[in-house]
C-alpha positions in Angstrom: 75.2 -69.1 -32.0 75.6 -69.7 -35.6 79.0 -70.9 -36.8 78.6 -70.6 -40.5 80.8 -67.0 -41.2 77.4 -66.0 -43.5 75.2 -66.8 -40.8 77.4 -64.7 -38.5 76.8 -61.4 -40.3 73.3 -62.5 -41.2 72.8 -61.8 -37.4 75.1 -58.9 -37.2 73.4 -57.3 -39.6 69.2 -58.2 -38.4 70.6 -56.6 -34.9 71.8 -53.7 -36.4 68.4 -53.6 -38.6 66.1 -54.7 -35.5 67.7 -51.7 -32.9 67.3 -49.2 -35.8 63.6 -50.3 -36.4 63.0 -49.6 -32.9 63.9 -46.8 -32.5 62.6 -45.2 -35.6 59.4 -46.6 -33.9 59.8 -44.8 -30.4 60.7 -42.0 -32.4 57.0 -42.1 -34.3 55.1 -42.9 -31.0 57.1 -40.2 -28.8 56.2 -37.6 -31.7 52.4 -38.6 -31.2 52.6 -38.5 -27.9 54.0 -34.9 -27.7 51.3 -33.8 -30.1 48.4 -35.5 -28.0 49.7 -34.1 -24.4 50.0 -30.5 -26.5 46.8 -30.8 -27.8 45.2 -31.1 -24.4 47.2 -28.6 -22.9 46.2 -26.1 -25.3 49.8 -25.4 -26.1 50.3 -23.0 -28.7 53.0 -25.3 -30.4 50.4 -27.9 -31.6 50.4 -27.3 -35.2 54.0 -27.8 -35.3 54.4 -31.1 -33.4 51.3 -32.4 -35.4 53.6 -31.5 -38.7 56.1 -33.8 -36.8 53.8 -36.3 -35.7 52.5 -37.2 -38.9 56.1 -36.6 -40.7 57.4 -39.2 -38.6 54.5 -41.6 -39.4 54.7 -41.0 -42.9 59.0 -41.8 -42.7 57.8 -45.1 -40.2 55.7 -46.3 -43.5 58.0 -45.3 -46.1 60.8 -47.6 -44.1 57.6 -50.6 -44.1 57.3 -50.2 -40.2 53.6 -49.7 -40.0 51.3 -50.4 -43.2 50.0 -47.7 -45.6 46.0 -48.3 -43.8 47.6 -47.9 -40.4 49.5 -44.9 -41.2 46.3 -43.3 -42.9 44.6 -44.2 -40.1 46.7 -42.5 -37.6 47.1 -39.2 -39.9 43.9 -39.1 -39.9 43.0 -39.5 -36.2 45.4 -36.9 -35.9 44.0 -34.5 -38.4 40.6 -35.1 -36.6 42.1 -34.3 -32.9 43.5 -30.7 -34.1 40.4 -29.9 -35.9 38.4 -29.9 -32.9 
């Protein structure tokens, strides 16, 4: 443990920023998820959760999460899956 009062927050504050990177994650993967298991289903909600999928993987990239390729990747797989 750091006993420097700067060093303190510094690890206050990459806690605070590492639990809220995680969940914005989960958030982006349970959003794909949902639109995947709809898609299969056939549900008749998949154009919605595919406009939340790829909203949350466009908000995961915007907060440097994932990289501009990988989130143009997954949009697209995506995007390929619902035009099927």
């Amino acid at each position: 443990m750091p006993q420097i009062k700067s060093a303190i927050k510094r690890v206050k504050t990459a806690t605070a920023a590492r639990e809220a990177n995680v969940a914005q994650t989960s958030a982006m993967r349970t959003a794909v998820k949902k639109f995947k298991a709809a898609q299969e289903s056939g549900a008749d909600n998949a154009q919605d959760l595919f406009k939340a999928a790829t909203r949350s993987i466009d908000m995961a990239e915007t907060k440097g999460l994932i990289t501009k390729n990988k989130a143009g990747r997954d949009k697209s797989r995506l995007s390929a899956l619902i035009n099927k």
